[in-house]
C-alpha atoms as one frame of an Amber mdcrd trajectory, in Angstrom:
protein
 -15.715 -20.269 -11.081 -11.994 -21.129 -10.819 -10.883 -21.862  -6.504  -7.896
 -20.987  -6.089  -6.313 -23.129  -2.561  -3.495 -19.936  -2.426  -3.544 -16.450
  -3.167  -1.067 -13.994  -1.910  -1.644 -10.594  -0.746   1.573  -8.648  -0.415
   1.990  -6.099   1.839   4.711  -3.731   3.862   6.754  -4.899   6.894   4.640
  -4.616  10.103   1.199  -4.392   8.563   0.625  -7.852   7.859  -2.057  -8.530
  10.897  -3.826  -5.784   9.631  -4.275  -6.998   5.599  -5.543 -10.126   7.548
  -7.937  -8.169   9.203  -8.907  -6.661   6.098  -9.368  -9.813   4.030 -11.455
 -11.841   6.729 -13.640  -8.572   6.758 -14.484  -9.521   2.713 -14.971 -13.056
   3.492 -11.578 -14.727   2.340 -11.154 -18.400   3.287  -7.832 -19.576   5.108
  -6.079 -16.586   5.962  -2.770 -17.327   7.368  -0.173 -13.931   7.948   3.490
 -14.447   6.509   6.263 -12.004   6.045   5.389  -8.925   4.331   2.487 -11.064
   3.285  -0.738 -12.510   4.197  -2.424 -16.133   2.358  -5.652 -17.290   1.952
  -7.743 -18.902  -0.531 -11.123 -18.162  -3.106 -12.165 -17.748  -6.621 -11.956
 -15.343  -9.065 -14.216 -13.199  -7.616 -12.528 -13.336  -4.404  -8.758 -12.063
  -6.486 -11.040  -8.989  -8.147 -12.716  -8.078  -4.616  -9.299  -8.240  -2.875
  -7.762  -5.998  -5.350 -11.035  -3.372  -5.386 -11.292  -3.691  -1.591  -8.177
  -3.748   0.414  -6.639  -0.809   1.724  -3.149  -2.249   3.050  -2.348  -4.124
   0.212   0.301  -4.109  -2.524  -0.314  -7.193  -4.983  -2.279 -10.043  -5.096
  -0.640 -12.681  -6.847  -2.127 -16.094  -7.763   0.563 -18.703  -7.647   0.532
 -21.016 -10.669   3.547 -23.578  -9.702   6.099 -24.104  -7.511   9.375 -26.237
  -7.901  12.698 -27.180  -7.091  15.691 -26.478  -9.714  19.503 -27.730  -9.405
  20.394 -26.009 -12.178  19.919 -22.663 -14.288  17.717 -24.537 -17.232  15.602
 -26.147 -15.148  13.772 -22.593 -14.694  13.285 -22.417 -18.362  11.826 -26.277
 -18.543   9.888 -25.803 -15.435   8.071 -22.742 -16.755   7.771 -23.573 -20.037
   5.623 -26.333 -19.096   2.560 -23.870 -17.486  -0.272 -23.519 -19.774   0.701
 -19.810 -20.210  -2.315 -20.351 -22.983  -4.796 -20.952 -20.786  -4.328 -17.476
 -19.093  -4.107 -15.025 -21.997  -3.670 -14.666 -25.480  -0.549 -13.936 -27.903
  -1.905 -10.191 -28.673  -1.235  -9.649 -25.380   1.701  -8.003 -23.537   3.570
  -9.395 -20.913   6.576  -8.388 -18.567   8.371 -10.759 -15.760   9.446  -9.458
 -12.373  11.691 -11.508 -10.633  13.179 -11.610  -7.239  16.393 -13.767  -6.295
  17.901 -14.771  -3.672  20.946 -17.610  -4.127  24.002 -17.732  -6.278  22.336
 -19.932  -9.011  21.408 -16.757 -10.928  23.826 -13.806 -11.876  21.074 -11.514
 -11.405  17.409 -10.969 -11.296  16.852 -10.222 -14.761  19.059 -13.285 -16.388
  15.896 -15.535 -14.558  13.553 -13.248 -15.831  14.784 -13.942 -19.404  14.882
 -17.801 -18.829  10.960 -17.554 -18.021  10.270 -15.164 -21.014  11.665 -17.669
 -23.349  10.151 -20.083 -21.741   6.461 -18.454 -22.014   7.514 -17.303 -25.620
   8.618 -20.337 -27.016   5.463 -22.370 -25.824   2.872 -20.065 -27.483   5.222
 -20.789 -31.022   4.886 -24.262 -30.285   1.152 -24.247 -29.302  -0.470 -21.841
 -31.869   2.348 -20.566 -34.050   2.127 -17.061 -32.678   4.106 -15.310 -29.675
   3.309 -12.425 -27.161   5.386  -9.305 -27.255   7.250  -7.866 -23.734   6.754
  -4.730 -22.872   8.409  -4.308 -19.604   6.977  -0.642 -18.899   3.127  -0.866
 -19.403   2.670  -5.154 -19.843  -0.984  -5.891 -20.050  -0.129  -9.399 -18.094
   2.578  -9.279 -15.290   4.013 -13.005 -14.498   6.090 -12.483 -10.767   9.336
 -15.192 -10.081  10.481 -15.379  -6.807  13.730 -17.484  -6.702  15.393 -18.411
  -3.301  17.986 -20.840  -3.607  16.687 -23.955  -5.502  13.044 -23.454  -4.850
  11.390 -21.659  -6.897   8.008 -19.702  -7.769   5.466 -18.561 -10.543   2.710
 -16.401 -10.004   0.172 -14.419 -12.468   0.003 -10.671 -10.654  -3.196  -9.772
 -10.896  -2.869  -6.297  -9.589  -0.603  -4.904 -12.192   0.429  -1.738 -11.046
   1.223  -1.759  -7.504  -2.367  -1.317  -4.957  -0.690   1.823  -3.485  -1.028
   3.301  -6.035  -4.912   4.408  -5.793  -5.161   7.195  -8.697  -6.035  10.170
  -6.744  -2.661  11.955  -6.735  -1.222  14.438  -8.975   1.604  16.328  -9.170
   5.343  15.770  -7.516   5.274  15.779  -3.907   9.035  15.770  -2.857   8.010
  12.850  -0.087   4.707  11.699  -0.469   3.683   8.851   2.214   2.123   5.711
   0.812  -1.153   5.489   0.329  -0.597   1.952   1.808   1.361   2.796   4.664
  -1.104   5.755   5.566  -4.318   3.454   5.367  -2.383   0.546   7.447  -0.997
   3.825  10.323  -4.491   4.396  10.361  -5.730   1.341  10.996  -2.402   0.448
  13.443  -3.833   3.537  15.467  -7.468   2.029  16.706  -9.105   5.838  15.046
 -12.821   4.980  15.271 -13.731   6.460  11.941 -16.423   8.080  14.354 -14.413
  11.310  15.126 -12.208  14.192  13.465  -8.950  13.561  12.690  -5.825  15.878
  12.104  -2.988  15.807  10.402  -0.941  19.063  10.872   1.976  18.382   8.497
  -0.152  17.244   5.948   2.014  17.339   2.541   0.348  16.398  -0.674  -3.027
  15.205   1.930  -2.330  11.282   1.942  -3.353  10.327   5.625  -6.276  12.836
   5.707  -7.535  11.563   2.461  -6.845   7.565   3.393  -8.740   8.351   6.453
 -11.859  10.416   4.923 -11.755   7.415   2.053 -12.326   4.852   5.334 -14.756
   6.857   7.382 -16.829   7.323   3.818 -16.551   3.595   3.174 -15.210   4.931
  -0.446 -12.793   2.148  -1.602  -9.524   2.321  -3.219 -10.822   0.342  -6.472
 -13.641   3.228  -6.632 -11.042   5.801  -8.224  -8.689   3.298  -9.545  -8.615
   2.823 -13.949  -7.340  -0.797 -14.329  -5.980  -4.216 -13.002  -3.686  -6.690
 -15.086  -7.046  -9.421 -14.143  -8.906  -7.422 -16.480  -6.809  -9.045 -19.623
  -6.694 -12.180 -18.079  -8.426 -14.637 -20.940 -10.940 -15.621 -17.999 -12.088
 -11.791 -16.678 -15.807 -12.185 -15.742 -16.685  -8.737 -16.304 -20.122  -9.572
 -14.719 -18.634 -10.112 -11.782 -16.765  -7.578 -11.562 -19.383  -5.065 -12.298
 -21.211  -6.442  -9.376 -18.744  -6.045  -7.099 -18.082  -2.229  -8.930 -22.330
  -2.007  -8.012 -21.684  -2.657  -4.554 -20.738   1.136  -2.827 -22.046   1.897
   0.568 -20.983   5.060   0.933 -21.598   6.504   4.783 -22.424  10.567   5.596
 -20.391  11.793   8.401 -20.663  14.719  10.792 -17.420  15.449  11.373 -14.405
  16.944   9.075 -10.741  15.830   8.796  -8.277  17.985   8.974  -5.009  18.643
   7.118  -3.230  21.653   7.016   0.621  22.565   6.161   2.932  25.562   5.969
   3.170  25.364   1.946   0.513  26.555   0.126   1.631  24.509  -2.918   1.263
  21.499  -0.780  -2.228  22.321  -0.050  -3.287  23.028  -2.970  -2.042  19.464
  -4.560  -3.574  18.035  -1.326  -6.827  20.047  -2.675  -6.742  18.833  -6.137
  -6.258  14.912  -4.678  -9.031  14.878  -2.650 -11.231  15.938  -5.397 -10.327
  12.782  -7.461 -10.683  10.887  -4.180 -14.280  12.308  -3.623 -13.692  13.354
  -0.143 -12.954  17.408  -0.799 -16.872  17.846   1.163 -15.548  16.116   4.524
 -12.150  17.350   4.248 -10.790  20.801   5.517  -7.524  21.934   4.540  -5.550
  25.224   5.117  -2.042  26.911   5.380  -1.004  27.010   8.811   2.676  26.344
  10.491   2.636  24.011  13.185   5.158  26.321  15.227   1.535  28.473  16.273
  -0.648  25.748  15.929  -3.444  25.954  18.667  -5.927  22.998  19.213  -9.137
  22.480  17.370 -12.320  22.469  19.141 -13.530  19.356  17.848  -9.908  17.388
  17.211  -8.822  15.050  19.587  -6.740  12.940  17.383  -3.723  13.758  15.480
  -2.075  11.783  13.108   1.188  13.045  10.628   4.153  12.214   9.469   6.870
  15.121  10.296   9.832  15.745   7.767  13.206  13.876   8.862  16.480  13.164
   7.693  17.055  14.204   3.945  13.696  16.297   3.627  15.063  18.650   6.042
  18.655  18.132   5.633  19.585  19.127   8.888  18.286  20.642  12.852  16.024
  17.529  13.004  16.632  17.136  16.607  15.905  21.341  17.129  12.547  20.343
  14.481  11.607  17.530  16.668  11.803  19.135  20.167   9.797  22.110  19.063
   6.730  19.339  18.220   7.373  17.566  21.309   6.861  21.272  22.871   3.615
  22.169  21.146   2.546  18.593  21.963   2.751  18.715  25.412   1.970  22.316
  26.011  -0.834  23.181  23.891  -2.243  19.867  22.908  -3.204  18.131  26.506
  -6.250  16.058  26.295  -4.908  14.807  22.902  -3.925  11.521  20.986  -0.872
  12.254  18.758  -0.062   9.415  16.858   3.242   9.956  14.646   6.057   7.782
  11.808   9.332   9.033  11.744  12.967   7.394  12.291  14.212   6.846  15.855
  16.799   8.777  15.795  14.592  11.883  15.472  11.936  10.921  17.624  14.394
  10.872  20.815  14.503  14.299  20.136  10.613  14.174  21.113  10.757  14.519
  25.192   7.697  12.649  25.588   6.872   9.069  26.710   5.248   7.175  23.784
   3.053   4.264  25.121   3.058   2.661  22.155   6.070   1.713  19.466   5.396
   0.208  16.407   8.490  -0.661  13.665   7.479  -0.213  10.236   9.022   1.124
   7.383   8.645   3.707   4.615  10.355   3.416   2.080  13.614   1.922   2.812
  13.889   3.809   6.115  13.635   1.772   9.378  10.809   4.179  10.891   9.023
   3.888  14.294   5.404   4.880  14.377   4.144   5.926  18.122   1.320   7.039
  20.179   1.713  10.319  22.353  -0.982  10.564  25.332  -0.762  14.016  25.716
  -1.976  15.415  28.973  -0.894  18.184  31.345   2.763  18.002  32.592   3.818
  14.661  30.249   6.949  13.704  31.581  10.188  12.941  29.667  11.537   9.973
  27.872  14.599   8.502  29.215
């Protein structure tokens, strides 16, 4: 089976230690973290495990060459001379997404053109026929990450993006990654061995990201299809084994979500289903305002609105969770994302900051000891 030296897993800002946690957990050779990504090497199996198995990833790409240019046809050259034919066939679709940083290139999607005609023209010369683009729904996505003069190619094997897990339905208005919600959980040392709560639980992405890891149920369970799949070497034998391989864990404890919109609850009902984790999971309309503490709940972990979700009185919002925090959850861990600016609002001491961002939103994610009397931040 094919070794591949380099494979790159792509992930968000700040969770990079924990993909590479992830990936020496299934066995990956010569992990090394990067920015917003994480490297390591294996075979094909190893590319189809990584995309089934990891929870903080966004792509795994397998890069095919790298090279300098000096100027703008020397992309086109370059890429024309990959044996695109060795990786899939001419009834297949493909699309190129290309990043690019320099002033070689007007934009990203002149380059992109330069490596379509590229891959184009070298299936006419090799067997006569050519590939069609579709840039919406490509069955083979080819990556191009330009800075400067160096440049790279890389077969995506992922396709659609890893978040992306196939559970949720519907139109939340600001649904959290399922990405960033696996990798908060995972940032937040939760043992997987206790209930968990998140009280402003939206469309039910952390409660369901964390019932999916205490139930060892893994995002490629629920998930349809991967761009490796049309790759002209899929093993599909190997993949079925690695399909074959659930170990799915009972646990004697719930996670919690609740929210004050019944709508929201309701979508966050109808994704857990497709998630198969609606047994372990409790949800229910409640208004964190008169929130009381649950019996067996220690641990809370949710993602408050802020800045255009609720338009304004974030800093009257925040201090009245900061309130119910310290006087009605002592004995509690309260972990919680949401921009700085709103957290000073807060009034507690967090004893742990974490950047990270969501979305494009520079976002601070921090742990709340909550006991009787918790003082004030300066």
């Amino acid at each position: 089976m094919t070794k591949y030296n380099q494979i790159v897993a792509t992930t968000y800002a700040g969770l990079e230690e924990v993909l590479a946690e992830e990936l020496i957990a299934i066995s990956a050779d010569n992990v090394e973290v990067a920015r917003r990504a994480v490297y390591f090497s294996g075979d094909l199996e190893m590319v189809y495990r990584a995309n089934y198995s990891l929870r903080t990833a966004l792509k795994i790409l397998v890069p095919l060459r790298d090279f300098k240019i000096y100027k703008v046809d020397d992309l086109y050259y370059q890429a024309g001379k990959i044996r695109w034919e060795d990786f899939f066939d001419p009834n297949r679709t493909f699309a190129v997404q290309s990043k690019v940083f320099g002033d070689m290139f007007r934009n990203s999607m002149f380059a992109s053109l330069k490596v379509k005609d590229a891959i184009v023209d070298r299936f006419r010369r090799v067997s006569g026929k050519r590939p069609s683009i579709d840039p919406k729904n490509p069955d083979v996505v080819i990556t191009l990450h330009v800075s400067n003069n160096q440049c790279s190619i890389s077969l995506d094997s992922s396709g659609d993006s890893l978040h992306k897990r196939g559970y949720r339905s519907g139109n939340h208005e600001a649904p959290i990654s399922e990405v960033l919600a696996a990798g908060m959980i995972k940032l937040s040392g939760w043992n997987q061995n206790e209930s968990l709560w998140d009280p402003m639980c939206g469309s039910g992405t952390i409660a369901i990201e964390a019932a999916m890891l205490a139930k060892n149920i893994l995002p490629g369970e629920i998930r349809k299809k991967y761009a490796f799949q049309q790759w002209k070497n899929f093993n599909s034998e190997v993949f079925e084994e690695i399909k074959n391989e659930k170990d799915h864990k009972s646990l004697n404890f719930s996670i919690y979500g609740s929210d004050i919109s019944r709508e929201n609850i309701d979508l966050a009902y109808r994704n857990a289903e497709k998630a198969n984790v609606d047994s372990i999971l409790r949800l229910n309309i409640a208004d964190f305002r008169v929130a009381e503490k649950k019996n067996d709940v220690s641990f809370l972990l949710f993602n408050p609105p802020y800045g255009e979700r609720i338009l304004s009185g974030d800093e009257a919002f925040y201090s009245m969770i900061g309130e119910r925090l310290k006087h009605h959850f002592n004995g509690y861990t309260a972990w919680m994302i949401s921009t700085n600016a709103c957290l000073k609002s807060i009034g507690l001491k967090p004893t742990v900051k974490i950047p990270l961002l969501n979305g494009s939103l520079q976002c601070s994610f921090r742990k709340y000891e909550l006991y009787k009397g918790s003082k004030k931040s300066s």
